[in-house]
C-alpha positions in Angstrom: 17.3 26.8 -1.1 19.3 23.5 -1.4 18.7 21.2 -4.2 17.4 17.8 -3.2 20.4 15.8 -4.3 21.5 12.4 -2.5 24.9 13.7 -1.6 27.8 10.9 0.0 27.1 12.8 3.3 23.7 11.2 3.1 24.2 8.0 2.9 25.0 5.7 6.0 28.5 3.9 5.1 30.3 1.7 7.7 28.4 -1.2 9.3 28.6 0.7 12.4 26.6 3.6 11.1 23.9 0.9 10.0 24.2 -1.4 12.7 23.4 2.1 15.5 20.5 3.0 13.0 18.8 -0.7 13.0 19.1 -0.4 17.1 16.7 2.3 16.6 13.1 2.3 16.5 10.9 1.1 13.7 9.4 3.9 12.3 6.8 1.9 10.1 6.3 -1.5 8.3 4.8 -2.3 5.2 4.1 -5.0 2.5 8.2 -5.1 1.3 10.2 -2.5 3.8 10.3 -2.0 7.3 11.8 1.8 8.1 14.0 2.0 11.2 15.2 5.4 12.4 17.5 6.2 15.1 17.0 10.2 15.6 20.5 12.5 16.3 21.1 13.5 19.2 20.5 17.2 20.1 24.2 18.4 21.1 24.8 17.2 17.3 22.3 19.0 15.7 24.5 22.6 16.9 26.4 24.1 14.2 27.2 24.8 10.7 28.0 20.8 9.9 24.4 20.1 11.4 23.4 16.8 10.6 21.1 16.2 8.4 18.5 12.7 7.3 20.7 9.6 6.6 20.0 7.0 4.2 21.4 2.9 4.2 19.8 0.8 2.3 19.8 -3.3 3.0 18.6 -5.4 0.3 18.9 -9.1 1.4 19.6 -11.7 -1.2 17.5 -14.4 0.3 14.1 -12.2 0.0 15.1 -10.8 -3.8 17.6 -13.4 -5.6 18.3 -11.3 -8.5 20.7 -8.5 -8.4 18.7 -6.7 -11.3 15.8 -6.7 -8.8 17.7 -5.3 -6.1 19.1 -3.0 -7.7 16.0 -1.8 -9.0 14.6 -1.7 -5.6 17.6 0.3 -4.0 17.0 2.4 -7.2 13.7 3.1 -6.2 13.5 3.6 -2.3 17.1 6.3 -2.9 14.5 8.4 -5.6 11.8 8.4 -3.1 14.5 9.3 0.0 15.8 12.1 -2.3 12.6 13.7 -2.7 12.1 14.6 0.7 15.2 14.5 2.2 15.3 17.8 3.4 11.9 17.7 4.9 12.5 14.9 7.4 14.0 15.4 10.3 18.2 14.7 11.2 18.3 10.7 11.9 19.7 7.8 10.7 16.9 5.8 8.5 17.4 2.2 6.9 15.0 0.7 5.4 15.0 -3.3 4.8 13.8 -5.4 2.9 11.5 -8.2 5.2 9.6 -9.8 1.9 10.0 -12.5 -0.3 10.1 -10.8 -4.1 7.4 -13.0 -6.0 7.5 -13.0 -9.4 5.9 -10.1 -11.5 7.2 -7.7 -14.1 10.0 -5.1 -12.8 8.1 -2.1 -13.6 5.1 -3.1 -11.7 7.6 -4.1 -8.5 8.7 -0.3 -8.9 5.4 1.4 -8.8 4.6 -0.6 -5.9 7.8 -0.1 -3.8 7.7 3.7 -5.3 4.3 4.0 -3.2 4.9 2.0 0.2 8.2 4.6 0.2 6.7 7.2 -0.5 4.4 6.5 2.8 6.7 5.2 4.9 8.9 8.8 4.2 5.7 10.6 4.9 5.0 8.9 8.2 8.7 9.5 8.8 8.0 13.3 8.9 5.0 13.5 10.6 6.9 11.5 13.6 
């Protein structure tokens, strides 16, 4: 059984890549993120190089002015993409940031953008 690891191939890279993924559909919204997923196509998923879930990541600077709070959100949404990468199925996901950041502690911003990940993954494989 593969290790869920967050491997380069896994990660959305070129603006292309993220710019076909946001064209997709908007898997669900929450309080911070909005998940958009644009599903492979079938001829793609044949062969030993099958395709597998996709992650990019866009973390505006107008809705979280510090980079440490970025960061720590990018930080955040990659552990909770990790943890159930294999289970979803091959597509390109992004998931951006549509929230002003008010002020509160950083660990408290975690646990919160910890959970709304974690549900917005687990819708993401029931779809």
């Amino acid at each position: 059984m593969p290790s869920a690891t967050f491997p380069s191939a896994a990660r959305l890279h070129r603006p292309t890549e993220f710019s076909a993924a946001l064209s997709g559909r908007r898997v669900s919204r929450g309080v911070y993120f909005v998940l958009t997923a644009s599903v492979v196509s079938l001829s793609e998923q044949i062969g030993p190089n099958a395709p597998r879930a996709r992650l990019g990541l866009v973390m505006a600077k107008r809705f979280a002015h510090h980079a440490s709070t970025r960061n720590a959100l990018k930080r955040v949404v990659r552990e909770a993409f990790r943890a159930c990468r294999l289970s979803l199925a091959p597509a390109d996901y992004v998931v951006r940031l549509n929230k002003h950041i008010e002020t509160t502690s950083l660990s408290a911003l975690k646990r919160a953008a910890r959970e709304e990940a974690n549900a917005h993954f687990l819708k993401a494989e029931r779809c």
